[in-house]
C-alpha positions as a Python dict, from the first residue, in 0.01 Angstrom:
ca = {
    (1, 'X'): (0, 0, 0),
    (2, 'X'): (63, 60, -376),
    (3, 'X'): (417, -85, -520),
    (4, 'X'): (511, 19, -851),
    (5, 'X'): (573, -230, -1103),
    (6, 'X'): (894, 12, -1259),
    (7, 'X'): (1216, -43, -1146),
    (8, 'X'): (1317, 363, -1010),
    (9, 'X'): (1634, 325, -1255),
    (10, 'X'): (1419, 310, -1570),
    (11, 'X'): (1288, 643, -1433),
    (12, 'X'): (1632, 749, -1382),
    (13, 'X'): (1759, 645, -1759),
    (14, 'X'): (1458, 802, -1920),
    (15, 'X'): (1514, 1144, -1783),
    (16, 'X'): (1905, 1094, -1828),
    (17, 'X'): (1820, 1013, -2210),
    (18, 'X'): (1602, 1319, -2246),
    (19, 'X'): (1865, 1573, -2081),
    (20, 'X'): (2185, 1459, -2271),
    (21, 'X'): (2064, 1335, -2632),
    (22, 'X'): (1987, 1597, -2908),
    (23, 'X'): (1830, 1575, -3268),
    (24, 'X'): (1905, 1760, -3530),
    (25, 'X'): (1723, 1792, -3859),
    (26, 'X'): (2027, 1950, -4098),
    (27, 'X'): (2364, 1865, -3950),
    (28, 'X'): (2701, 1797, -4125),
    (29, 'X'): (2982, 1542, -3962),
    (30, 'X'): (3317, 1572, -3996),
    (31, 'X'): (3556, 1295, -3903),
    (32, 'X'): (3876, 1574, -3946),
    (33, 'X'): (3943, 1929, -3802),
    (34, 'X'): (4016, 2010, -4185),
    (35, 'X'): (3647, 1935, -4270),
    (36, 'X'): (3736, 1760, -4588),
    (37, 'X'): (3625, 1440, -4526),
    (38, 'X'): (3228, 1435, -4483),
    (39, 'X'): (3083, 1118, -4286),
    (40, 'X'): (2712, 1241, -4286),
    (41, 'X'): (2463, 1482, -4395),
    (42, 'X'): (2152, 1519, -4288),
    (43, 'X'): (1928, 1439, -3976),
    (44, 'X'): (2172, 1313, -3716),
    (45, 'X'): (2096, 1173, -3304),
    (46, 'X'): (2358, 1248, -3062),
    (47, 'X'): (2295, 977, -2812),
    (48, 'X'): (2393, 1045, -2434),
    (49, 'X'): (2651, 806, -2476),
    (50, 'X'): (2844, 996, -2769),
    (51, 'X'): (2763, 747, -3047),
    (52, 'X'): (2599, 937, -3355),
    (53, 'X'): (2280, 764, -3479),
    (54, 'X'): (2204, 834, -3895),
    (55, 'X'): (1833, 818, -3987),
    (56, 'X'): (1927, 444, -4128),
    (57, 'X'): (1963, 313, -3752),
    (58, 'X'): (2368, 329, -3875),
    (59, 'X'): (2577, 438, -3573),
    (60, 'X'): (2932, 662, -3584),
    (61, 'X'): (3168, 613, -3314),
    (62, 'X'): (3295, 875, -3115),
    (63, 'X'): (3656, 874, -3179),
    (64, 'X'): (3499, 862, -3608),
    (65, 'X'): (3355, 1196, -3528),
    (66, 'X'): (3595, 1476, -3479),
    (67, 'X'): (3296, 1738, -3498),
    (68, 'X'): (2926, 1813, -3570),
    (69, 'X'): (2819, 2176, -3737),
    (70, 'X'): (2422, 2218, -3715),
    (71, 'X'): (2260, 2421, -3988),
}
């Protein structure tokens, strides 16, 4: 009998990761519906969670973003 040594929810989390996070290499966000106030520009992460992650390992909140336009 072979027994893995990987729990079946690491499987799980990897292939949740991959369906619901998205890279982008040219992306503006906004923290306003106005889009006057800029928080980023640039290569963004959207993480499956909703947190933002900047090329500097920096990460934006949710309720900081109001919107993300992709270029």
């Amino acid at each position: 009998m072979v027994v893995s040594t990987d729990s079946p929810l690491t499987y799980l989390r990897e292939r949740f990761d991959e369906l619901f996070e998205h890279e982008y290499d040219d992306a503006v966000v906004y923290a306003d519906f106005e889009q006057e106030t800029v928080l980023h520009e640039g290569p963004v992460r959207v993480l499956a969670t909703g947190w933002v992650e900047l090329p500097s390992g920096r990460l934006l909140s949710p309720e900081a973003v109001h919107h993300i336009d992709t270029v």
